[in-house]
Backbone bond lengths (Angstrom), bond angles and torsions (degrees), N, CA, C in turn:
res aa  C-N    CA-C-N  psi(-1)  N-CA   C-N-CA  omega(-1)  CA-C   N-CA-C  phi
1 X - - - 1.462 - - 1.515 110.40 -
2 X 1.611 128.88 138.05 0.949 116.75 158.64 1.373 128.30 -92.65
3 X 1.349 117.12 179.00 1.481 126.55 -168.98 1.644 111.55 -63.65
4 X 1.410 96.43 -39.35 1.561 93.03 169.90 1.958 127.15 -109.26
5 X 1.446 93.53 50.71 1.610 75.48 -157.61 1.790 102.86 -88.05
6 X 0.992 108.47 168.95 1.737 127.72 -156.93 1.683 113.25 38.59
7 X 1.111 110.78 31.78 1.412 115.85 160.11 1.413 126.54 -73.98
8 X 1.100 119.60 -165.50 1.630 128.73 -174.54 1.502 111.04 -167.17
9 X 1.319 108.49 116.43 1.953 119.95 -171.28 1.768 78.55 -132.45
10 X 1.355 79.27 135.96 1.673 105.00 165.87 2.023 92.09 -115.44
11 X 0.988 120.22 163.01 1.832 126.24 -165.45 1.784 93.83 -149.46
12 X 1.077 128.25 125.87 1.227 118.86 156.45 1.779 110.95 -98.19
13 X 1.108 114.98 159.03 1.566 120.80 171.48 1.743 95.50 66.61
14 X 1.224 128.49 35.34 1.111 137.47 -161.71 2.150 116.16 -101.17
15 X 0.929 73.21 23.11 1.919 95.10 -175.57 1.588 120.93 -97.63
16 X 1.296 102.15 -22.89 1.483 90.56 175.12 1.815 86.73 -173.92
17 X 1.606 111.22 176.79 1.548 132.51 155.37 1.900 86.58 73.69
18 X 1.049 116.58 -138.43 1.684 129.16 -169.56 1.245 88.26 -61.23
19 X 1.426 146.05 -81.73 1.039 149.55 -147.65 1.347 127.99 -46.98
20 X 1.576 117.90 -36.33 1.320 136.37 132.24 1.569 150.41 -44.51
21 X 1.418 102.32 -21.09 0.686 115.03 -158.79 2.176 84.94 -108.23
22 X 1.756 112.82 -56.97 1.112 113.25 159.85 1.422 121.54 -15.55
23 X 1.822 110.50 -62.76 1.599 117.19 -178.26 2.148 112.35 -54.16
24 X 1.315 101.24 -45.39 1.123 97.85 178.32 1.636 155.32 -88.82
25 X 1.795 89.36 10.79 1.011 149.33 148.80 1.360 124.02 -52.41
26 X 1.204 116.57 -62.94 1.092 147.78 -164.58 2.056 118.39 -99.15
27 X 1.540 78.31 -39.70 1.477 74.91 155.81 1.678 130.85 -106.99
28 X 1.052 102.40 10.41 1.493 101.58 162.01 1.783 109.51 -103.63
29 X 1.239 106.59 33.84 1.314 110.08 156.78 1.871 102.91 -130.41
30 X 1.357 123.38 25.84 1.020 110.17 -178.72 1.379 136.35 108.99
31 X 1.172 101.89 -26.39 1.723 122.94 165.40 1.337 108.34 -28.81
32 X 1.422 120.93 144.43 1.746 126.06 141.96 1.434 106.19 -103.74
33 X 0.966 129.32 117.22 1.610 146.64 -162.48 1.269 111.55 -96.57
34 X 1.371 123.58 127.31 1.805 123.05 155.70 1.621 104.07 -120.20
35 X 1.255 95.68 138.28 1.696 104.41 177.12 1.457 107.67 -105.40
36 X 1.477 108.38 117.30 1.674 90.30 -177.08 1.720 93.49 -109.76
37 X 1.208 129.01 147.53 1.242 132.05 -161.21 1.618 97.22 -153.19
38 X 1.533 121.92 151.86 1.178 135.17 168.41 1.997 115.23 -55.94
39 X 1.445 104.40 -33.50 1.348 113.54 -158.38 1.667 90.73 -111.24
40 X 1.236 128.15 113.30 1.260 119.00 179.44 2.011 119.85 -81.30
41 X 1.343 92.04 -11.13 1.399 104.57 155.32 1.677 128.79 -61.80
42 X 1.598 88.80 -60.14 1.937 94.24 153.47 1.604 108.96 -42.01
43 X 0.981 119.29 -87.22 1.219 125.07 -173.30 1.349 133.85 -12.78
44 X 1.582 97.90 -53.38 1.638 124.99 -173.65 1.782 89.97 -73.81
45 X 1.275 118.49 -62.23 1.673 132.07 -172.66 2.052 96.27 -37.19
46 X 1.727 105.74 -52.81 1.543 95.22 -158.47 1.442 100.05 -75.05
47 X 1.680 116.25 -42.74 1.312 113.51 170.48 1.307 131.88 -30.85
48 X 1.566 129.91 -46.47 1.007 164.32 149.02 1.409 103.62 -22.78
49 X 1.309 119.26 -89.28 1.815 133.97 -177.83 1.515 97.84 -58.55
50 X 1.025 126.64 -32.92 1.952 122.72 167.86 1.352 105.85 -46.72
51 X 1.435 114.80 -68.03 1.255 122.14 -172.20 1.534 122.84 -43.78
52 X 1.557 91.15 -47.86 1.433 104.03 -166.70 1.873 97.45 -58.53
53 X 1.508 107.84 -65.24 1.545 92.61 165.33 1.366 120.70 -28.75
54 X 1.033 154.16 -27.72 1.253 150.53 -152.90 1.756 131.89 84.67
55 X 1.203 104.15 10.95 1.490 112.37 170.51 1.728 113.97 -93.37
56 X 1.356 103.18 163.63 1.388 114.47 166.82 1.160 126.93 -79.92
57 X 1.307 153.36 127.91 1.251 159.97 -151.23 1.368 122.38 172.10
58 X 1.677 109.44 137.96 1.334 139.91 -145.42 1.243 106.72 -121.34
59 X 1.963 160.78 94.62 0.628 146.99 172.85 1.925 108.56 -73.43
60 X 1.387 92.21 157.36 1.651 92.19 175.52 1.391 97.75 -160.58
61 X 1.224 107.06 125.16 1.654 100.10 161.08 1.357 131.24 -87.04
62 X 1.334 117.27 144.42 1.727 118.68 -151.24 1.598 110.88 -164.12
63 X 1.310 101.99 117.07 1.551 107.49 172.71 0.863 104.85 -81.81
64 X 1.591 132.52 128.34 1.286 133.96 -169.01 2.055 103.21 -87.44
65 X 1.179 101.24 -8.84 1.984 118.41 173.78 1.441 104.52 -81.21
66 X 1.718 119.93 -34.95 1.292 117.55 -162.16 1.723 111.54 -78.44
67 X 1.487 150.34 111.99 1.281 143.61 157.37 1.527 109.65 -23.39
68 X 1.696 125.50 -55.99 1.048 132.70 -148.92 1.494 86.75 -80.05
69 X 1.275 124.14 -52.87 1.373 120.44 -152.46 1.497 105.93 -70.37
70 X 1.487 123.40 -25.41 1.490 130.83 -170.31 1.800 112.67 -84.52
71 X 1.537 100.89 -25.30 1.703 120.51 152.75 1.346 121.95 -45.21
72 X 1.563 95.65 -61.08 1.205 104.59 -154.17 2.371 100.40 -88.22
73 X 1.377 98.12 -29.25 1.377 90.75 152.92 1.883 137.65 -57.51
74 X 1.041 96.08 -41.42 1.564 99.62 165.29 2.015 112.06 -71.29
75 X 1.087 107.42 -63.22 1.994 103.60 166.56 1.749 112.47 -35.37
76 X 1.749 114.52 -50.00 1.517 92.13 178.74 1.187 117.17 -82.79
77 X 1.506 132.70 -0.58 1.407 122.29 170.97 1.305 114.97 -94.67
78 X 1.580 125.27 -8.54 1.339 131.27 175.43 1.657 105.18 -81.59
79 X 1.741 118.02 -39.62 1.291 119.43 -175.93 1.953 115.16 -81.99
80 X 1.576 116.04 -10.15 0.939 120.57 159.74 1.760 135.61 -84.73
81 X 1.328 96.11 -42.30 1.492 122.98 -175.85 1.925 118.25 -96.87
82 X 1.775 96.73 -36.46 1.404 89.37 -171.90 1.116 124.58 104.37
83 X 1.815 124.85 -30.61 1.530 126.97 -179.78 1.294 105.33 179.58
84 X 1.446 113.20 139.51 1.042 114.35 165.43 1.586 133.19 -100.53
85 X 1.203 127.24 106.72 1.400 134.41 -176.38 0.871 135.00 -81.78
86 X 1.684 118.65 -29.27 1.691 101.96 162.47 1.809 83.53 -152.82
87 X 1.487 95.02 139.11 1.125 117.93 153.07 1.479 132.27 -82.12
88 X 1.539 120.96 142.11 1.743 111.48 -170.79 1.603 93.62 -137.84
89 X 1.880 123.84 105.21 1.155 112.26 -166.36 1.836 89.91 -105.05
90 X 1.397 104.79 114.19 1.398 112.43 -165.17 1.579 117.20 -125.53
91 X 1.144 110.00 -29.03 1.730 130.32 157.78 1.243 113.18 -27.09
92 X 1.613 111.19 119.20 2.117 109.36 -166.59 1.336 92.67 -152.75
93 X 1.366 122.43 138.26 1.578 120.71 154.08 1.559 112.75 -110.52
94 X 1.085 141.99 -170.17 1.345 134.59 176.06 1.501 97.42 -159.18
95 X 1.453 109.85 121.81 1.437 114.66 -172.30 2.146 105.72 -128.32
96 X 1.525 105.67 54.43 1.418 115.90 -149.19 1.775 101.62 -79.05
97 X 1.349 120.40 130.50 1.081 131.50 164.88 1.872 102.04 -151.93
98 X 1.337 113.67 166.95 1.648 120.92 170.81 1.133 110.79 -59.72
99 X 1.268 147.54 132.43 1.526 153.92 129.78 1.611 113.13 11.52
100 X 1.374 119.62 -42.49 1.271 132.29 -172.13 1.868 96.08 -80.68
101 X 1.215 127.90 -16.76 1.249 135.47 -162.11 1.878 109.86 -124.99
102 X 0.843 78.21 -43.79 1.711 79.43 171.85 1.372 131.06 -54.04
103 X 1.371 121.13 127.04 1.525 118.67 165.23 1.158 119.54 -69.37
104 X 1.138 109.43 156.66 1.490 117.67 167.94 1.708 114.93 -63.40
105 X 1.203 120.15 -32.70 1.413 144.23 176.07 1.569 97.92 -52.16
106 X 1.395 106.18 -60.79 1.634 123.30 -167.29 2.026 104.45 -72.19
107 X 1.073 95.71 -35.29 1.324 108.72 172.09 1.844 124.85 -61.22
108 X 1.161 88.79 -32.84 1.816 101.73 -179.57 1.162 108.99 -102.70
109 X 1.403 125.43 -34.98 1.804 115.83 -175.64 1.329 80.63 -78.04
110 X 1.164 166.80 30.54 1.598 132.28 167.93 1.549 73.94 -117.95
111 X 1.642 143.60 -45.22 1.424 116.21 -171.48 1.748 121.19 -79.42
112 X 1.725 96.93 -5.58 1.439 87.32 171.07 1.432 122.93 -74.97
113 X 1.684 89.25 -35.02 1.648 88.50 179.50 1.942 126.62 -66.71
114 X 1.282 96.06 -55.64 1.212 97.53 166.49 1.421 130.31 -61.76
115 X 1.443 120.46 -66.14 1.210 119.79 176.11 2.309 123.29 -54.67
116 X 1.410 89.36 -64.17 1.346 101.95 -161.37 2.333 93.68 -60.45
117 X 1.590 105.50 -55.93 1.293 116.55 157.75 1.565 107.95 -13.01
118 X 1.618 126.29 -67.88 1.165 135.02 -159.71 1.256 109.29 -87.83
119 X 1.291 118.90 -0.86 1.924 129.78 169.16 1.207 119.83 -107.81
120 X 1.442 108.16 -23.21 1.562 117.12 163.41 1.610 110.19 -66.05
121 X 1.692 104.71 -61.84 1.816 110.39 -168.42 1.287 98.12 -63.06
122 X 1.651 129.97 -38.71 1.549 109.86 176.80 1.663 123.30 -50.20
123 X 1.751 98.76 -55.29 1.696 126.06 -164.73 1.712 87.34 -32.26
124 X 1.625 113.67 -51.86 1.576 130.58 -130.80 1.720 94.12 -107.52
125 X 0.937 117.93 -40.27 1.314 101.83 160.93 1.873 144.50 -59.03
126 X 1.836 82.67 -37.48 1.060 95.31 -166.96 1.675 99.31 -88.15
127 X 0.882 124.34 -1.95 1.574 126.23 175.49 1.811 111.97 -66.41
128 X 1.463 90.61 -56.22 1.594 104.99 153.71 1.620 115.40 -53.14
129 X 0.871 127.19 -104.00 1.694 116.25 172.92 1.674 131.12 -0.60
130 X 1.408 115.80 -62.02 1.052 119.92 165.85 1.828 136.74 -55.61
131 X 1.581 85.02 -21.19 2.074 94.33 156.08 1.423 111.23 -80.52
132 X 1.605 108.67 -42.04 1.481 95.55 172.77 1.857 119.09 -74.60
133 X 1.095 121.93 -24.00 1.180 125.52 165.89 1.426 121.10 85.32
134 X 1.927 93.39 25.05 1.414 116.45 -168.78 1.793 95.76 -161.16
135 X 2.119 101.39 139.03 1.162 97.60 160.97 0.953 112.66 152.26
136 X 1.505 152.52 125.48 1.062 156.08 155.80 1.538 151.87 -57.55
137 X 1.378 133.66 111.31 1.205 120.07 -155.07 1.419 98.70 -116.63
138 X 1.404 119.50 152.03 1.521 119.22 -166.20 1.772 101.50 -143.07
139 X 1.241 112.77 106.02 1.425 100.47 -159.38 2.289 78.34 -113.93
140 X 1.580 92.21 127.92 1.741 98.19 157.79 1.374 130.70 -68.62
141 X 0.913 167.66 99.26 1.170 171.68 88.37 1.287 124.17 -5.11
142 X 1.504 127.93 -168.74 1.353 127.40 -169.74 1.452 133.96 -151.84
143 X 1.418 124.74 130.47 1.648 109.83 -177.35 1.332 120.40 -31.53
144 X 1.760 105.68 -51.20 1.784 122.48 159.59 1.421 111.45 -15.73
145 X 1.263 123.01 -41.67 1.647 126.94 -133.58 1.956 86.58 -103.07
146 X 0.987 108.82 -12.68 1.669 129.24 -176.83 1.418 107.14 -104.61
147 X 1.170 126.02 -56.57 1.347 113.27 -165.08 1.624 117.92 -118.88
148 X 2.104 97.47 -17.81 1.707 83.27 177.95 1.854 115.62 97.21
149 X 1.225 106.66 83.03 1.253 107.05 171.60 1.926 121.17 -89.13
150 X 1.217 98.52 149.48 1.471 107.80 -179.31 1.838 100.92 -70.04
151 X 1.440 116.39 138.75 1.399 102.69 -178.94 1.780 111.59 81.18
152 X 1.249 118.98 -14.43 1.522 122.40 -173.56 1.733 106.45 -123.41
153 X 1.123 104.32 57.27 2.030 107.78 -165.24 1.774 82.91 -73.66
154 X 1.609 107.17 -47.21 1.572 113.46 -159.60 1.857 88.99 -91.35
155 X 1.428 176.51 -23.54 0.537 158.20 48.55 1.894 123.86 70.73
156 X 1.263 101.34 -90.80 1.412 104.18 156.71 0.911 145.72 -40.25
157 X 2.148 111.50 -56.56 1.410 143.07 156.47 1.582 103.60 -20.04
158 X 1.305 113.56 -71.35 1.688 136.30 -159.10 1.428 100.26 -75.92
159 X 1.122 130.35 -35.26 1.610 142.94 -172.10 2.522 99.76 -75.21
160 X 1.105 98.05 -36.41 1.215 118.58 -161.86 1.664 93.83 -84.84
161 X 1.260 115.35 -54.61 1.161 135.02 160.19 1.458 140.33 -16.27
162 X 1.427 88.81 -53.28 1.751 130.82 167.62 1.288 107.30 -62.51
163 X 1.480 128.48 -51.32 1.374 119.73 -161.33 1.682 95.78 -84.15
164 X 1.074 108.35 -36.54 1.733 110.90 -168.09 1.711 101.57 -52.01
165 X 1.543 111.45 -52.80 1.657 136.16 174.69 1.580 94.10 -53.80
166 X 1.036 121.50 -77.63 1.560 109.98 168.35 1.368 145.42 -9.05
167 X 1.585 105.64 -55.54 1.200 108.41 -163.73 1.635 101.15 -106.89
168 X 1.366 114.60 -18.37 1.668 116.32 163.94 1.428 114.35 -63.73
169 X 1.526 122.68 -45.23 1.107 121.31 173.87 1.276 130.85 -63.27
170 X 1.442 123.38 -13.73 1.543 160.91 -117.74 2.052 68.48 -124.50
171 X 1.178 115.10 -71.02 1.277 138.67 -148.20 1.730 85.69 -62.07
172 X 1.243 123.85 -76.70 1.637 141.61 -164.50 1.557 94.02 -48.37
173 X 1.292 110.85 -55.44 1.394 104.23 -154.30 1.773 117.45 -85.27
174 X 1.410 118.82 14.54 1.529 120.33 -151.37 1.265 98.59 -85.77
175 X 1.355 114.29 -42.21 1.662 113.11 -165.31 1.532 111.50 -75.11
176 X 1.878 105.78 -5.76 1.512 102.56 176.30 1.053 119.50 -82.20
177 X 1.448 115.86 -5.05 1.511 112.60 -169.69 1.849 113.61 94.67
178 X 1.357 94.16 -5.60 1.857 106.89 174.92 1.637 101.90 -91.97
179 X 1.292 122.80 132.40 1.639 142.98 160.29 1.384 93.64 -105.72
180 X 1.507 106.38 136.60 1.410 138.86 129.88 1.815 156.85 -146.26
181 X 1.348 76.69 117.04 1.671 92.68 -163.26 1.516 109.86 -81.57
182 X 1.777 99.85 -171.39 1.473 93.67 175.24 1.670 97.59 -152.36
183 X 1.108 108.93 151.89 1.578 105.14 146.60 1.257 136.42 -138.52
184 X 0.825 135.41 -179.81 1.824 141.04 -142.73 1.706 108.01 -145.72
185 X 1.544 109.36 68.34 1.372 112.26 169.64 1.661 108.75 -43.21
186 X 1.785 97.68 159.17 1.463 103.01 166.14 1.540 104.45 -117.56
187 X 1.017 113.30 -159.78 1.386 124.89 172.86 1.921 111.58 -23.21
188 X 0.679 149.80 123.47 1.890 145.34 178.31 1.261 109.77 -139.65
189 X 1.340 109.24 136.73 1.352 106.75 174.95 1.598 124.27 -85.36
190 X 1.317 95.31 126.59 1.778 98.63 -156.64 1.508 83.10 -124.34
191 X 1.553 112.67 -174.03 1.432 110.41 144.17 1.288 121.99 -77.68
192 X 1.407 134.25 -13.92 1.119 126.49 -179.00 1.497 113.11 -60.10
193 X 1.426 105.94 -50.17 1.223 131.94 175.87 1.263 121.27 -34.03
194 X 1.838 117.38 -48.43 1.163 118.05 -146.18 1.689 86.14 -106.31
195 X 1.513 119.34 -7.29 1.173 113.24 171.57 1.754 112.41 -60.70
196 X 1.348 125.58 -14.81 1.368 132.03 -144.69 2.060 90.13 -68.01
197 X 1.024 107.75 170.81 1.467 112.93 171.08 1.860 102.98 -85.84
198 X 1.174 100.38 149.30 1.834 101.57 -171.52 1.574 97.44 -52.21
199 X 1.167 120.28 -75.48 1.656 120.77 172.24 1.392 95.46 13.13
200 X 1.692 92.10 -101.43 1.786 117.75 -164.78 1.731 92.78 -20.10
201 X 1.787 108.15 -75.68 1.396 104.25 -161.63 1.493 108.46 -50.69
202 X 1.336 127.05 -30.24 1.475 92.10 -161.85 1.534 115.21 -99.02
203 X 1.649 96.59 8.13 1.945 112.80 151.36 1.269 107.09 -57.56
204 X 0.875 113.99 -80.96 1.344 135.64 -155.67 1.549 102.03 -53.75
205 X 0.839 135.73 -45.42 1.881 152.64 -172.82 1.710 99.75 -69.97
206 X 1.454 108.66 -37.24 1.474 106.54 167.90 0.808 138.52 -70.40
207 X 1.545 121.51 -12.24 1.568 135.66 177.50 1.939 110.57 -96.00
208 X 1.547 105.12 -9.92 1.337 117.42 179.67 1.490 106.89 -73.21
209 X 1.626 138.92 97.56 1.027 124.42 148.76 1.286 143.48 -3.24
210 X 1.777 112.89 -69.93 0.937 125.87 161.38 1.561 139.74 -51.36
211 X 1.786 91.27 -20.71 1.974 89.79 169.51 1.534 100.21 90.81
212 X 1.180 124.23 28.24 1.245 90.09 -172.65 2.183 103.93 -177.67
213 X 1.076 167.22 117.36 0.862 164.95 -179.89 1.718 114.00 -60.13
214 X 1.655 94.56 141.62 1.911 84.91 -167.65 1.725 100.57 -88.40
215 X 0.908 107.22 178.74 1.658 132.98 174.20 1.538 140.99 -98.32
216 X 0.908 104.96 111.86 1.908 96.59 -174.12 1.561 117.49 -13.05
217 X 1.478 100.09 -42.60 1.662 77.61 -152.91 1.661 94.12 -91.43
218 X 1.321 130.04 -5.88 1.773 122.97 161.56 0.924 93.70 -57.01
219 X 1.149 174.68 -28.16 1.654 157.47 -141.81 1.159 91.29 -119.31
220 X 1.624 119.15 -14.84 2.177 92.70 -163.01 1.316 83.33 -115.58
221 X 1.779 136.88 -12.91 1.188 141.59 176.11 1.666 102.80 -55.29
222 X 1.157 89.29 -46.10 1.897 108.98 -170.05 2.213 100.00 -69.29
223 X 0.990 81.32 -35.34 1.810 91.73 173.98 1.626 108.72 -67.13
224 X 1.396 118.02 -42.97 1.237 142.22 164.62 1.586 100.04 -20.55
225 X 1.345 80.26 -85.41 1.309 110.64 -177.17 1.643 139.54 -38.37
226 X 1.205 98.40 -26.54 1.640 135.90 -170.87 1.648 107.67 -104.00
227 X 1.634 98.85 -18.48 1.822 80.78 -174.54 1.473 94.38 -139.68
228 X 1.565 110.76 42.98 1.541 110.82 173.36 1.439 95.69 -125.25
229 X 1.671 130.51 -169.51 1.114 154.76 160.86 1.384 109.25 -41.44
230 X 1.383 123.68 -55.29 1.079 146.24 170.42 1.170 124.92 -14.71
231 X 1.332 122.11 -34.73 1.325 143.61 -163.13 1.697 109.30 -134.43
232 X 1.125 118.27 16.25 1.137 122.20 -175.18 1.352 121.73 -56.26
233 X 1.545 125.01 -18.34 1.378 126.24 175.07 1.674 99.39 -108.98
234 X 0.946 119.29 71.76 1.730 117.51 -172.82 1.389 100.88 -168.10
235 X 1.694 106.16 112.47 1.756 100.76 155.87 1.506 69.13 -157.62
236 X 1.793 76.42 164.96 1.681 119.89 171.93 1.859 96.05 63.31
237 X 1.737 105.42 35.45 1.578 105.11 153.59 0.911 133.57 -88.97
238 X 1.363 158.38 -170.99 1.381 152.37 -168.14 1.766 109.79 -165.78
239 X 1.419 114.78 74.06 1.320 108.07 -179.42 1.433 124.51 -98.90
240 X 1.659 92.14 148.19 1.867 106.28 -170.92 1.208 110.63 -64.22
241 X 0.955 127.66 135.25 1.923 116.19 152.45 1.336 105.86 -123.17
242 X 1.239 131.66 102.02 1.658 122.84 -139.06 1.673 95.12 -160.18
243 X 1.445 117.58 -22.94 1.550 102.60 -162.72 1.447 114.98 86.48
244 X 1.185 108.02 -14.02 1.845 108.77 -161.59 1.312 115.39 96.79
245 X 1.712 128.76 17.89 1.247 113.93 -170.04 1.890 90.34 -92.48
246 X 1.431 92.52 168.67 1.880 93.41 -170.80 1.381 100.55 51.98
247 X 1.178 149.30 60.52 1.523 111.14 146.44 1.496 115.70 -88.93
């Protein structure tokens, strides 16, 4: 048996990099999966390669900014599946320049997405959850959101944001039988990542304790972890996956 079997995870930003990797994670412990994604092409594409692994999966397209669309994401996974069990608010853009350079424009789509995004998929998940009176919410966050990147004022802000949203909600929702945690990737090897110029990486790799850059699926292991049994006495946590960098 797996850890999650006859469950139900809805994933936002769930198409490729962590988010993908989260779903497949997650569904090889049993999961029935919906990917709600901005691009319903994404969606259909990750749904698609889910399957082919052999899991169940639901594409949906979903602005993680839109009220209606974050509604209406929780209704088609309740009218397909029946319940929703753990939420994964994972959906991020990164629009990075200095403070001295930044728009205000550039400044707010990175907190709508992340922040307001991660108050919507909670608000809307957890509305669902609390009839069942069971359920897990797993909101991503960021080392950023801890220590503050140069170039990441809007970035950080929204990352920082998350844990605060976290651990209030953490608070509202306990006596329902709803947990929600968070965690705060560090450095991961994505493609974004490996796009970096060697420099950056071999900065950045120097401040890693461990020597070494983490991996998709430690972060979705750690997701694992957060939206199984496993964790059943745990909300309003906030775990590192970092290597030890910042501690």
């Amino acid at each position: 048996m797996g850890l999650l079997d006859g469950k139900n995870v809805v994933i936002t930003g769930g198409a490729q990099g962590i988010g993908l990797e989260i779903a497949r994670v997650l569904g090889s412990e049993g999961a029935r999966l919906v990917v709600g994604v901005l691009n319903f092409d994404g969606a259909s594409s990750a749904a698609v390669a889910l399957k082919d692994e052999g899991f169940e999966a639901m594409p949906v397209r979903a602005d993680v900014t839109s009220e209606a669309d974050m509604a209406e994401l929780m209704d088609r996974t309740i009218a397909q599946f029946g319940s929703i069990d753990v939420m994964v608010n994972n959906a991020g853009i990164t629009r990075d320049k200095t403070m001295r350079n930044m728009s205000l424009d550039e400044f707010r789509s990175v907190i709508d997405v992340h922040l307001i995004g991660c108050w919507l998929g909670t608000r809307y998940a957890s509305l669902k959850m609390r009839e069942q009176k069971s359920g897990s919410i797993v909101n991503i966050s960021s080392i950023a959101g801890k220590v503050g990147n140069i170039g990441q004022t809007n970035y950080s802000a929204a990352k920082a944001g998350m844990i605060g949203l976290t651990k209030a909600a953490a608070k509202e929702l306990a006596y329902l039988g709803v947990r929600v945690n968070a965690i705060q990737p560090g450095i991961i090897r994505t493609a974004m990542t490996e796009s970096l110029r060697e420099d950056v990486m071999a900065q950045k790799l120097a401040e890693v304790p461990m020597g070494r850059f983490g991996e998709p699926r430690e972060v979705a292991n750690a997701v694992l972890f957060l939206a199984s049994d496993l964790s059943s006495y745990m909300t309003g946590a906030v775990l590192e996956i970092t290597g030890g960098r910042y501690m």
